[in-house]
N, C-alpha and C positions, 0 to 999 in steps of 0.2 A: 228465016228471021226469028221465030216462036224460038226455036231448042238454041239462037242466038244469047236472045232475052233470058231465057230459063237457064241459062249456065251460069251465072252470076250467083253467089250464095246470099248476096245483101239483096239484088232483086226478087229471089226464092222466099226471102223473109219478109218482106214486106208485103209479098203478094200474100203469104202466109198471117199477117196481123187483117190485112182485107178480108182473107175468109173468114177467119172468126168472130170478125167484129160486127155486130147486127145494126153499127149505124156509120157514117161517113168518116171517114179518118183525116185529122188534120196534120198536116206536115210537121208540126209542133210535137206530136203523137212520136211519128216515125224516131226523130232526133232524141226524143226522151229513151227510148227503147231499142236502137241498133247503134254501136258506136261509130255514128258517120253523124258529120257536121250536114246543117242544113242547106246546104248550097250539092254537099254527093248527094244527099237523101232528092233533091230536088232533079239532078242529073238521072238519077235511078229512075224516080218518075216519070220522067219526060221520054226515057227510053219504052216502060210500062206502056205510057200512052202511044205511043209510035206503033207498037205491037198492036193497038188497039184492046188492050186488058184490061184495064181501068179508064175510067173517068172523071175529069175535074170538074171541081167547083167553086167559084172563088166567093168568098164571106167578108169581106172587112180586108182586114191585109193577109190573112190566110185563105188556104186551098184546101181542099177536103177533097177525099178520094175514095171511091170507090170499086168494086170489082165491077168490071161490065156484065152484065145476063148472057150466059153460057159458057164461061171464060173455062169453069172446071170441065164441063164436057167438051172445049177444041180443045185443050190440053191432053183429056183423055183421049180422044179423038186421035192426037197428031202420035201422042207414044205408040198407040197400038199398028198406025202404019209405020213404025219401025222396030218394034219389038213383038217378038210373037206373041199371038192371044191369051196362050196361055200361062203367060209372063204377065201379064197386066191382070192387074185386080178391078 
């Protein structure tokens, strides 16, 4: 299901705007910043959380999200059992 999720280039980018962001991201966020309407941006998510990657949080009428605690180490994790070691940084 992980290299399911991860093959998506809009859910690679969003998980991408999570890493760099040092505080919770609102769905209002994503829509300004990838060109997908906020009802895919919302599908995207929903898929994110299913993987267990991120996490919701809802404020008023928006959702804020962010990366779950260790997401970049199972991701590292899951490539290295399928690409040799010394292929993985």
């Amino acid at each position: 299901m992980l290299f399911k999720v991860l093959a998506d280039p809009h859910r690679l980018a969003i998980l991408a705007i999570l890493a760099r962001s040092d505080e919770d991201v609102c769905v209002c966020e994503f829509t300004a910043d990838l060109p997908l309407n906020q009802p895919t941006v919302s599908h995207h998510l929903r898929l994110l959380r299913e993987a267990d990657l991120v996490t919701a949080e809802r404020r008023g009428t928006w959702s804020y999200y962010r990366l779950k605690p260790g997401v970049r180490a199972r991701i590292i994790a899951a490539l290295r059992r399928v690409v040799p070691e010394s292929d993985v940084a």
